[in-house]
NUKE-614538 format. One record per atom (N, C-alpha, C): residue in three letters; chain; x, y, z; residue number from 1. Coordinates in steps of 0.001 Angstrom, whole numbers, plus 500000, padded with zeros to 6 digits. Example, Ala and Ser with C-alpha at 12.3 -4.5 7.8 and 13.67 -1.06 7.14 Angstrom:
(rec 'ALA' 'A' (513190 494310 507800) 1) (rec 'ALA' 'A' (512300 495500 507800) 1) (rec 'ALA' 'A' (513200 496700 507800) 1) (rec 'SER' 'A' (512850 497750 507080) 2) (rec 'SER' 'A' (513670 498940 507140) 2) (rec 'SER' 'A' (512900 500030 507870) 2) 
END
This chain:
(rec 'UNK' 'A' (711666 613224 473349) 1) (rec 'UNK' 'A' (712474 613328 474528) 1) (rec 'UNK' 'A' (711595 613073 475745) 1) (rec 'UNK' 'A' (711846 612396 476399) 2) (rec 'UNK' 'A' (711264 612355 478114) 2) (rec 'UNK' 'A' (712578 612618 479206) 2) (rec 'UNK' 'A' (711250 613308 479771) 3) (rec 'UNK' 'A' (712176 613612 481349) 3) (rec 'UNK' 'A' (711431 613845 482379) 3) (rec 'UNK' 'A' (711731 612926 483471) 4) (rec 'UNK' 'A' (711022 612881 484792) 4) (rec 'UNK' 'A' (711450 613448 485544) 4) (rec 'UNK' 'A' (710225 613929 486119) 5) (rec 'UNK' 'A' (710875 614724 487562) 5) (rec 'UNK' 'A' (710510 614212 488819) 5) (rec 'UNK' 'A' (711041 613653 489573) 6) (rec 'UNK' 'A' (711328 613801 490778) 6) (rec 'UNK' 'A' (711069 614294 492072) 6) (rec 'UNK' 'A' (710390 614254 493257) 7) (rec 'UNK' 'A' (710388 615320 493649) 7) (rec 'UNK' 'A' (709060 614368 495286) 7) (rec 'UNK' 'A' (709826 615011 496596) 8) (rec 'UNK' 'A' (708885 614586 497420) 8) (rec 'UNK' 'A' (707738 615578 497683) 8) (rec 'UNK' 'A' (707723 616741 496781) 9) (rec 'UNK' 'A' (706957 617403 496851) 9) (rec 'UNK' 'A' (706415 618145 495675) 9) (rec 'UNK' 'A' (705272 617816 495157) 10) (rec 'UNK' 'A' (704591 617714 494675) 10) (rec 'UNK' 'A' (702743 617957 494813) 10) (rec 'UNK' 'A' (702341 619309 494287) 11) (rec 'UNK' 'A' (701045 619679 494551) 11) (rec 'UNK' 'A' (700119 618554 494378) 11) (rec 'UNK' 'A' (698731 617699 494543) 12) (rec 'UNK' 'A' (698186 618878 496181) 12) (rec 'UNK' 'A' (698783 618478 497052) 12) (rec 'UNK' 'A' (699532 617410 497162) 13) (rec 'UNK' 'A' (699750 616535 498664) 13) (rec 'UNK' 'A' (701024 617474 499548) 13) (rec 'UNK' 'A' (701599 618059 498921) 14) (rec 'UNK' 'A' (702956 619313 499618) 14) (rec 'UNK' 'A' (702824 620162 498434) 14) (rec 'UNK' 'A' (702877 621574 499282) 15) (rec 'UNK' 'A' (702730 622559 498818) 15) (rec 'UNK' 'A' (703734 623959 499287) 15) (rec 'UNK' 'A' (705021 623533 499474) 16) (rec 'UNK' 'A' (706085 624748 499927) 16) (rec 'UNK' 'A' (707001 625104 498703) 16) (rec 'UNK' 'A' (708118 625514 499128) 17) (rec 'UNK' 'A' (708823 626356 498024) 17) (rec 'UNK' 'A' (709298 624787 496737) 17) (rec 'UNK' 'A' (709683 623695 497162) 18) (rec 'UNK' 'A' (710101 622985 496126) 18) (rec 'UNK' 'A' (708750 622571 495349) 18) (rec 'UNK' 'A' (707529 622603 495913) 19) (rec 'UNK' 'A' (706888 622165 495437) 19) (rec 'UNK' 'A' (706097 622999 494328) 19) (rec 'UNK' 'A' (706120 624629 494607) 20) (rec 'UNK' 'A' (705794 625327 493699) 20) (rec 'UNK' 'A' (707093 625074 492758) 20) (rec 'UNK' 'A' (708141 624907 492900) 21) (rec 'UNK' 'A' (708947 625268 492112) 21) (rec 'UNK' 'A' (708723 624428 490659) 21) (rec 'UNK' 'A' (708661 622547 491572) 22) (rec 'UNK' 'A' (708504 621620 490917) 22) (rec 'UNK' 'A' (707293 621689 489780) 22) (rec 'UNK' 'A' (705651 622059 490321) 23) (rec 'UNK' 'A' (705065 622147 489666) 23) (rec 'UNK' 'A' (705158 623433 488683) 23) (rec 'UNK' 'A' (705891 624873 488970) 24) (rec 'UNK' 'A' (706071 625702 487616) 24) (rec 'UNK' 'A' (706867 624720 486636) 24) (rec 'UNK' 'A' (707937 624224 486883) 25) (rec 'UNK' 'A' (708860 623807 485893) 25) (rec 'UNK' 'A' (708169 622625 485378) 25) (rec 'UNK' 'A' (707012 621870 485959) 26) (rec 'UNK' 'A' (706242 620998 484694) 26) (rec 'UNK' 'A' (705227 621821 484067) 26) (rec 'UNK' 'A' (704789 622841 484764) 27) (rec 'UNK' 'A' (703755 623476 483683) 27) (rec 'UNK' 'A' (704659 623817 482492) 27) (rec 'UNK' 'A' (706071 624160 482687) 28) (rec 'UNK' 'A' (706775 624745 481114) 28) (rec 'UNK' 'A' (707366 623505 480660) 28) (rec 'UNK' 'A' (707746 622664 481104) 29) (rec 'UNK' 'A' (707745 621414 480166) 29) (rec 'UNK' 'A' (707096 620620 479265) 29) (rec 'UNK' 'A' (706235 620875 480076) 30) (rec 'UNK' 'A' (704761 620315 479059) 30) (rec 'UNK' 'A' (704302 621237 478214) 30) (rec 'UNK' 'A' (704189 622578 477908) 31) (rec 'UNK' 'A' (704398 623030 476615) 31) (rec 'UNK' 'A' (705177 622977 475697) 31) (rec 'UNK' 'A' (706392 621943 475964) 32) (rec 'UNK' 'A' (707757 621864 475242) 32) (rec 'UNK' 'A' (707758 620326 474906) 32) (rec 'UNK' 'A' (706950 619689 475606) 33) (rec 'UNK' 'A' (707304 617643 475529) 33) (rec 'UNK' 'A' (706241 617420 475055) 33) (rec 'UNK' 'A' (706324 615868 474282) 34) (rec 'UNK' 'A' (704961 615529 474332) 34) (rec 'UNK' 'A' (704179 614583 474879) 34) (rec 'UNK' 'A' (705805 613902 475798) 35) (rec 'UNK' 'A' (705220 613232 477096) 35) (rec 'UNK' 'A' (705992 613735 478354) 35) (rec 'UNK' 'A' (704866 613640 479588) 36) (rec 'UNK' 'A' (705721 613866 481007) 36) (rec 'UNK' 'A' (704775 613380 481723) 36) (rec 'UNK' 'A' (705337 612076 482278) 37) (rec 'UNK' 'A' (704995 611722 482903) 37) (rec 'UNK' 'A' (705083 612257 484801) 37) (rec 'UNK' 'A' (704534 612365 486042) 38) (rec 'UNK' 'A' (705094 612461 487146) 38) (rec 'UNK' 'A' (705219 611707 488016) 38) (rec 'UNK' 'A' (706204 611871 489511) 39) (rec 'UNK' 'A' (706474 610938 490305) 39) (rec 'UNK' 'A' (706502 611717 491176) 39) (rec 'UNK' 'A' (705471 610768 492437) 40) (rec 'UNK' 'A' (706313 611123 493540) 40) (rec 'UNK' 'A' (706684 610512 494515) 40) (rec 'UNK' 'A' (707909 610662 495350) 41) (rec 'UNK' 'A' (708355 610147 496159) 41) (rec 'UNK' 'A' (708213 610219 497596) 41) (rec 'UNK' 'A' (707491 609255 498264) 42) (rec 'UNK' 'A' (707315 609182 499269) 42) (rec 'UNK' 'A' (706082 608140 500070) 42) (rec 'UNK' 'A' (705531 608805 501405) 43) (rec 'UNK' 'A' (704562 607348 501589) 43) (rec 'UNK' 'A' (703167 607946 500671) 43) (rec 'UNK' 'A' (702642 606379 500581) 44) (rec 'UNK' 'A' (701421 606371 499131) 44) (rec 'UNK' 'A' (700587 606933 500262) 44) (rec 'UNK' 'A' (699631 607587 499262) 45) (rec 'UNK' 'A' (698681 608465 499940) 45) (rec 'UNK' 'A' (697061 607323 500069) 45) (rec 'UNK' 'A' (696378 607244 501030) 46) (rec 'UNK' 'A' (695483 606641 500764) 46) (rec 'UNK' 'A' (694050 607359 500228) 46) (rec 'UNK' 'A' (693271 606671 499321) 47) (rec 'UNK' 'A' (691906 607715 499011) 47) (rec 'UNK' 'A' (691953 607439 497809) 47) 
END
């Protein structure tokens, strides 16, 4: 099974309530999948 998540916020680059939320719910996915890939949406970060 795969499933992506989504999300303009996403640790380290944002770090508020969706973004903790986002990153708990891949830490428990990924004990459950055996792929997950992530995305995020928004401007590319340079570095």
């Amino acid at each position: 099974m795969r499933i992506d998540i989504l999300s303009r916020e996403y640790p380290p680059h944002v770090y508020g309530g969706a973004g903790v939320h986002v990153n708990e719910l891949a830490k428990e996915l990924r004990e459950h999948l055996v792929r997950q890939p992530g995305q995020q949406l928004g401007q590319a970060v340079q570095g």
